[in-house]
C-alpha positions in Angstrom: -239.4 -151.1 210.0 -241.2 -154.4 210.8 -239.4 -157.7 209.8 -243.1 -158.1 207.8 -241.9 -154.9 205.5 -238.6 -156.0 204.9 -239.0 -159.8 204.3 -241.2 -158.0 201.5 -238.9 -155.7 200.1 -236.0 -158.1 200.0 -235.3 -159.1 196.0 -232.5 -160.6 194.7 -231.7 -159.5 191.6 -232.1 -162.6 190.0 -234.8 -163.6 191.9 -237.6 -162.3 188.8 -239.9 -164.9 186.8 -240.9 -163.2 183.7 -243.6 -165.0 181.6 -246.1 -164.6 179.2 -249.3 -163.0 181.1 -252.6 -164.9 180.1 -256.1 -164.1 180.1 -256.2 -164.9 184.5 -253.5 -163.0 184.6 -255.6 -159.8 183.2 -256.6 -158.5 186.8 -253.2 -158.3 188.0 -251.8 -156.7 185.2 -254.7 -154.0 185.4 -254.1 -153.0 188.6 -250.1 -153.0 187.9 -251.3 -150.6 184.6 -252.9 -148.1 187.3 -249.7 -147.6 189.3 -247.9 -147.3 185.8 -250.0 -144.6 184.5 -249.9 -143.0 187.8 -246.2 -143.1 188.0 -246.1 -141.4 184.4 -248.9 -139.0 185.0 -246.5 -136.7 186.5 -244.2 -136.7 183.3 -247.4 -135.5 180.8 -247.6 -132.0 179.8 -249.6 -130.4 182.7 -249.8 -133.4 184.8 -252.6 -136.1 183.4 -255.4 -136.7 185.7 -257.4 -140.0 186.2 -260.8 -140.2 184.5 -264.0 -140.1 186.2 -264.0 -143.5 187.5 -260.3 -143.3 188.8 -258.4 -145.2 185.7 -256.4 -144.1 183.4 -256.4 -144.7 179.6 -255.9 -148.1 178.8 -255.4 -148.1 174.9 -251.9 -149.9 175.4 -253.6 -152.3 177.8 -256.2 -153.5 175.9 -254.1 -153.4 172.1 -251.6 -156.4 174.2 -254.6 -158.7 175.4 -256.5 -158.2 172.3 -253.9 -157.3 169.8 -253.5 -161.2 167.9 -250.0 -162.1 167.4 -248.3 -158.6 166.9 -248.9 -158.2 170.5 -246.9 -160.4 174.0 -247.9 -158.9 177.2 -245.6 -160.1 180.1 -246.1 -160.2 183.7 -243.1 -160.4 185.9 -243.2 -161.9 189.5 -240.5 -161.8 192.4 -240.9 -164.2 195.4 -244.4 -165.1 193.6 -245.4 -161.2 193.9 -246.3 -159.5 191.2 -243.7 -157.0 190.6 -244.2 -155.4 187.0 -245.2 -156.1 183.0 -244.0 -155.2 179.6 -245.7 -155.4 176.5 -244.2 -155.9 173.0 -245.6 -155.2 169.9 -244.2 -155.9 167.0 -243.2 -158.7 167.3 -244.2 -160.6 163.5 -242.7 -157.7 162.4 -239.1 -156.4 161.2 -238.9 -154.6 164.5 -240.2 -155.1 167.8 -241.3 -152.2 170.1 -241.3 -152.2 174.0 -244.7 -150.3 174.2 -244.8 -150.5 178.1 -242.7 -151.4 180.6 -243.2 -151.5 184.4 -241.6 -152.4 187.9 -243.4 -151.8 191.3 -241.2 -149.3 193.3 -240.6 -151.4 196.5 -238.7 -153.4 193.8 -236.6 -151.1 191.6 -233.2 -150.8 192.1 -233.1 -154.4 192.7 -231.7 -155.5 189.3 -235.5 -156.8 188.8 -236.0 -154.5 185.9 -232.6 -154.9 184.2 -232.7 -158.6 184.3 -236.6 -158.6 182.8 -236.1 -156.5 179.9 -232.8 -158.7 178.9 -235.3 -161.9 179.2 -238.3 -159.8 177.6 -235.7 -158.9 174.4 -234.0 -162.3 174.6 -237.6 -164.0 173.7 -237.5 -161.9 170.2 -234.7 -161.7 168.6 -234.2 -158.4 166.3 -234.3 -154.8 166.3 -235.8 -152.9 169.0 -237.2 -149.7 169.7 -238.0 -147.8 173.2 -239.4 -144.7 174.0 -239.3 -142.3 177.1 -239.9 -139.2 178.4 -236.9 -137.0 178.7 -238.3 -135.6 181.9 -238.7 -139.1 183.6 -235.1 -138.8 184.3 -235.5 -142.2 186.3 -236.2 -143.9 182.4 -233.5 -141.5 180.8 -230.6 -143.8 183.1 -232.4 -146.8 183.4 -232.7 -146.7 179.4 -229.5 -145.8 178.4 -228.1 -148.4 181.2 -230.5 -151.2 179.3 -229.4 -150.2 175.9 -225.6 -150.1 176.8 -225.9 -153.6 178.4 -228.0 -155.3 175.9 -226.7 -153.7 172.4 -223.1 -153.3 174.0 -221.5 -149.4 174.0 -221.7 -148.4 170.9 -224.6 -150.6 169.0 -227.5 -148.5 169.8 -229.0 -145.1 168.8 -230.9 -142.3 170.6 -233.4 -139.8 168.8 -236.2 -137.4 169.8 -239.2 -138.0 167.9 -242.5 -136.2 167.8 -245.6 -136.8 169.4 -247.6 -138.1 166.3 -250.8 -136.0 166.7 -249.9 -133.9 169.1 -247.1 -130.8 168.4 -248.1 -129.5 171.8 -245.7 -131.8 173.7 -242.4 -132.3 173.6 -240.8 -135.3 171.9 -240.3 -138.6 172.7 -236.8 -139.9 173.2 -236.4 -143.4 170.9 -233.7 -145.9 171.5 -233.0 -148.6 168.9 -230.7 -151.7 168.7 
């Protein structure tokens, strides 16, 4: 492994700047939104392909630029790298939701995700809600672990709750606190 590679791979677990992503910042966060959906595509009932142009669907994307003041997209950066995003909606609401969440692989396990969503919920005080794929067994312990930490042992919920739409797949797991 060169010294280039691992000078790159290096985080510190508190070495993660999370802050509100802006209009310049759309680019980034669209190419970080292809290596999401292509992380997840693998979790969707019979695998879910790109379209024709290589993307993937971008609803999600689009709702947290675009979506007025329900919606905060994040970016997150590590040695000024981008290294993941979340959006929130919700967030003039009674509850807020963690619609998407993402960190780059050469920087999980790094504390990088654990110490953004604790920043992410800490900017928006009240209940939350996230949802996950049973199957992404990855999200099933990184989920729990974030709910656990942030809500404390026993002040959180988990519940399986259909697909709206769409009885062919299975349900999505929910966790609230």
């Amino acid at each position: 492994m060169s010294s280039q590679y691992s000078a790159q791979r290096n985080t510190e677990p508190g070495d993660v700047v999370v802050r509100r992503a802006t209009p310049d910042d759309r680019p980034t966060v669209e190419r970080l939104w292809l290596l999401f959906r292509h992380d997840l595509s693998e979790f969707a009932a019979g695998g879910q392909l790109p379209n024709p142009d290589g993307t993937f669907r971008s609803e999600r994307l689009e709702a947290a630029f675009a979506g007025g003041a329900d919606w905060v997209p994040y970016l997150f950066t590590s040695g000024g790298r981008p290294v993941g995003f979340a959006f929130v909606r919700g967030v003039t609401g009674a509850g807020r939701v963690l619609n998407s969440f993402f960190v780059v692989r050469g920087a999980r396990r790094a504390g990088i995700g654990l110490r953004a969503v604790r920043d992410v919920v800490a900017r928006h005080p009240g209940p939350w809600e996230i949802a996950f794929q049973d199957a992404n067994e990855g999200a099933v312990r990184f989920w729990r672990r974030v709910a656990d930490e942030v809500a404390g042992g026993g002040g959180w919920v988990e519940e399986r709750r259909p697909v709206p739409g769409r009885p062919d797949l299975p349900p999505d797991v929910w966790i609230s606190f």
